[in-house]
C-alpha positions in Angstrom: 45.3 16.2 1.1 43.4 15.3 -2.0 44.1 11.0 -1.1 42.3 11.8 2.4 39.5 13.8 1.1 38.9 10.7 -1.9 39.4 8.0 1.1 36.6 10.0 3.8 34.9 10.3 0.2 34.8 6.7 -0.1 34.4 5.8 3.2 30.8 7.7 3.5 29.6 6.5 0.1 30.4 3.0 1.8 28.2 3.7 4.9 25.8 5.6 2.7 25.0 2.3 0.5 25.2 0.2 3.5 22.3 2.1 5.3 20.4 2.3 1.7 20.6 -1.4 1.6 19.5 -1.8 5.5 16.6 0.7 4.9 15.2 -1.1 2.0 15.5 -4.4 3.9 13.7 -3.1 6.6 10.8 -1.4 4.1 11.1 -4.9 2.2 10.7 -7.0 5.5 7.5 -4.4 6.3 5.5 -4.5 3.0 5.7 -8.7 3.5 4.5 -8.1 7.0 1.7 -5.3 5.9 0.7 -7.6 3.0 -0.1 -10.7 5.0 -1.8 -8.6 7.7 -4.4 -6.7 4.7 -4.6 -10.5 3.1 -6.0 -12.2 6.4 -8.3 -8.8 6.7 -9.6 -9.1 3.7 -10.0 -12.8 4.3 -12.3 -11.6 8.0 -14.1 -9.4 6.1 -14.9 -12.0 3.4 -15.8 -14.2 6.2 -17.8 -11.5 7.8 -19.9 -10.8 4.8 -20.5 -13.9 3.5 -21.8 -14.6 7.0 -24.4 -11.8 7.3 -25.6 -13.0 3.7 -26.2 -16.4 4.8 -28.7 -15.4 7.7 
């Protein structure tokens, strides 16, 4: 009984890290995408500023 339990022990500690890994690929994947999308905002508003100046 005690080799089953340490085998469906093992077996969800497997899945477990193999989800961790998949969720912080996923939260990796989203900060890149989040990061480009606040760095071409920033760039508009740069844009958008500079342009109200110049009038």
């Amino acid at each position: 009984m005690k080799e089953t339990d340490d085998a469906g022990c093992r077996s969800i500690m497997n899945e477990a890290r193999k989800m961790a890994r998949n969720t912080m690929e996923t939260i990796e994947k989203s900060n890149h995408e989040m990061g480009e999308q606040v760095k071409h905002d920033i760039q508009a508003l740069e844009d958008e500023v500079e342009h109200y100046f110049k009038k």
